[in-house]
DOLO-166590 format. One record per residue (C-alpha): x, y, z; residue in one letter. Coordinates in Angstrom, 3 decimals, always signed. Layout:
BEGIN
+----------+----------+----------+---+
!     east !    north !       up ! r !
+----------+----------+----------+---+
!        X !        Y !        Z ! A !
...
+----------+----------+----------+---+
REM end
This chain:
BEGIN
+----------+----------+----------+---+
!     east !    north !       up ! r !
+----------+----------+----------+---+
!   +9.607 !  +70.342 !  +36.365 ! X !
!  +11.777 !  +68.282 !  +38.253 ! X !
!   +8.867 !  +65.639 !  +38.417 ! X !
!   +9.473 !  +64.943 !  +34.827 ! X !
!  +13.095 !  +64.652 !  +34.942 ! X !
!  +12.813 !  +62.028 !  +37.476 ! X !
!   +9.869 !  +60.337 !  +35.277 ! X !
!  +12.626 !  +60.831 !  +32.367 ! X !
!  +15.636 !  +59.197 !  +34.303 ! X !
!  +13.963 !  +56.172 !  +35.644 ! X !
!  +11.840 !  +55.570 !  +32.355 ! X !
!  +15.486 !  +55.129 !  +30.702 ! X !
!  +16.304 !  +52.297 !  +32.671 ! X !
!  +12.808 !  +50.848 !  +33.061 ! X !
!  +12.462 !  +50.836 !  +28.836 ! X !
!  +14.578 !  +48.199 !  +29.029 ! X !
!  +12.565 !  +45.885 !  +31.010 ! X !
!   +9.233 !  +47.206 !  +29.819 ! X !
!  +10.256 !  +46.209 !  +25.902 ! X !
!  +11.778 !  +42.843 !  +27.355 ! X !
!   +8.461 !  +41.879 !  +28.659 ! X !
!   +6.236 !  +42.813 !  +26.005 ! X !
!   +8.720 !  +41.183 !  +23.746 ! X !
!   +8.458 !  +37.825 !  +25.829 ! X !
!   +4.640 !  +38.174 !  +25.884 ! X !
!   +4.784 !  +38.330 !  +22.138 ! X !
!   +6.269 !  +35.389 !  +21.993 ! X !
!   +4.484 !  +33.247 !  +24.442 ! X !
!   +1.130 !  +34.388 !  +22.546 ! X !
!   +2.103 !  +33.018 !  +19.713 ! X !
!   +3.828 !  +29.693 !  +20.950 ! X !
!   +0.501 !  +29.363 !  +22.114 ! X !
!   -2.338 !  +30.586 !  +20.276 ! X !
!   -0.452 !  +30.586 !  +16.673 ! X !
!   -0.668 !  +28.535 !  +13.280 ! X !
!   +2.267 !  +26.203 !  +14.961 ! X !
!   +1.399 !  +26.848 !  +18.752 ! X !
!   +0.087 !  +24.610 !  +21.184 ! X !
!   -4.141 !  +25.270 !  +20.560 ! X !
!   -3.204 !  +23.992 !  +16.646 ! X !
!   -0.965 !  +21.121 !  +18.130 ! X !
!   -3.984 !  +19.819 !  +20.411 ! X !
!   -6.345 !  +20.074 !  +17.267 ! X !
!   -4.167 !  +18.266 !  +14.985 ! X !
!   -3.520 !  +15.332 !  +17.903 ! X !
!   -7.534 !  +15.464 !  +17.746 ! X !
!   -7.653 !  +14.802 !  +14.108 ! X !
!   -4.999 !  +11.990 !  +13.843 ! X !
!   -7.343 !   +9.993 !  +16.394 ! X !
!  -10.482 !  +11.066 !  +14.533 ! X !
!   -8.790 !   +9.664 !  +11.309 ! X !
!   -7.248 !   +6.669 !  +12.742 ! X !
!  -10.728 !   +5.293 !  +14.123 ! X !
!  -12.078 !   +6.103 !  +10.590 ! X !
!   -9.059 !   +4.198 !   +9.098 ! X !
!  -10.036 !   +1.310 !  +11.794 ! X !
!  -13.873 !   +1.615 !  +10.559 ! X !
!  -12.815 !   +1.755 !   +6.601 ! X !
!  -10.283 !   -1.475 !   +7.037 ! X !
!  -12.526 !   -3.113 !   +8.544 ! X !
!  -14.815 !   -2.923 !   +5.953 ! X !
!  -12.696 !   -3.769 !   +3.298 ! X !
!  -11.660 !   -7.137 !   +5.180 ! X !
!  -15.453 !   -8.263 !   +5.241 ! X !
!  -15.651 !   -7.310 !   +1.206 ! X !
!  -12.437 !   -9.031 !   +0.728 ! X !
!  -13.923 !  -12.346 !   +2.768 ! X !
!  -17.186 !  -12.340 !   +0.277 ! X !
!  -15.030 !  -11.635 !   -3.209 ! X !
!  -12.901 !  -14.249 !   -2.439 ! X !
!  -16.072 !  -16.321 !   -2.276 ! X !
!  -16.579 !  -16.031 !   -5.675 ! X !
!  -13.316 !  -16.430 !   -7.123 ! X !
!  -13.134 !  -19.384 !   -9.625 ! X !
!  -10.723 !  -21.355 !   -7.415 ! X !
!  -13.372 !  -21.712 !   -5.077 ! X !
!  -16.687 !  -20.732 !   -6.115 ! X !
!  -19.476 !  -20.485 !   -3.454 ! X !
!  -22.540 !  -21.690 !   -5.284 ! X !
!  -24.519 !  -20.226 !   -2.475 ! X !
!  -22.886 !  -17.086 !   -2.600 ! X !
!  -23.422 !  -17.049 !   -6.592 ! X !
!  -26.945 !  -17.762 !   -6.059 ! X !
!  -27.946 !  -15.137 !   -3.205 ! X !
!  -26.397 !  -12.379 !   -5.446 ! X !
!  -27.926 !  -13.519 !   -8.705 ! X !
!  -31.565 !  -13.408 !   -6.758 ! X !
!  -30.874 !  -10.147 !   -5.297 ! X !
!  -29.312 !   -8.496 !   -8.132 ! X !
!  -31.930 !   -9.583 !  -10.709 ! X !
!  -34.779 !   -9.892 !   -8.078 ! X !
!  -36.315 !  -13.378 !   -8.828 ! X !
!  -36.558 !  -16.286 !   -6.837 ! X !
!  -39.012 !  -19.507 !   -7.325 ! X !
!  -42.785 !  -19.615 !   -6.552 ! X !
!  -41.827 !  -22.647 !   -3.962 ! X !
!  -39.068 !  -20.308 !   -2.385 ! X !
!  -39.587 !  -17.983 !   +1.243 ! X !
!  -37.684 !  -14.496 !   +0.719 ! X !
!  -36.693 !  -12.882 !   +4.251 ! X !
!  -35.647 !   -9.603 !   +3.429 ! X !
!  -33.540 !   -7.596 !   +6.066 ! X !
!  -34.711 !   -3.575 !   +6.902 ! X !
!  -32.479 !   -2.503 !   +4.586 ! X !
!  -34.264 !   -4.254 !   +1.840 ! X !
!  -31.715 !   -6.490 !   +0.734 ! X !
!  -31.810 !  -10.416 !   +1.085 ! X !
!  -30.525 !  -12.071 !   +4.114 ! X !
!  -26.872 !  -12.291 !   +2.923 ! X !
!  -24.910 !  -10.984 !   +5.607 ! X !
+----------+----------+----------+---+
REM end
């Protein structure tokens, strides 16, 4: 009997501590492994790069279609550039004429 009185009088000022800790822990789980802690931070720094070298990819694409649209603008017309699409687009060329086609199957035009 007097075992659990002393279990009873030092568990009152251990509770304390005990629901401190486990509070704390609470906490530090989730700054880490929750919808806002540091695991989700890491994945979203992951993402921004991911999307940044597809914006590099995607922008660089667009500045080789914007190089070969302003080839056919009226201001300066590319007769070559007029020709090579009309051939590939309609698929004729002359019987005198030599047709190198790339492995993609389009004409040598880039």
């Amino acid at each position: 009997m007097s075992m659990i009185l002393e279990i009873r009088r030092r568990g009152r000022h251990v509770a304390g501590s005990i629901l401190g800790a486990l509070l704390f822990a609470y906490f530090l789980f989730h700054a880490i492994q929750g919808d806002r802690g540091l695991l989700a931070w890491v994945q979203v720094r992951q993402q921004i790069v991911e999307a940044e070298v597809q914006l590099a990819g995607v922008e660089a694409e667009r500045g080789q279609w914007e190089g070969r649209v302003s080839l056919l603008r009226s201001s300066g017309l590319d007769r070559d550039m007029l020709d090579e699409r009309t051939r590939l687009v309609t698929g004729l060329a002359r019987e005198d004429e030599l047709v190198i086609l790339n492995a993609d199957g389009e004409g040598a035009a880039d």
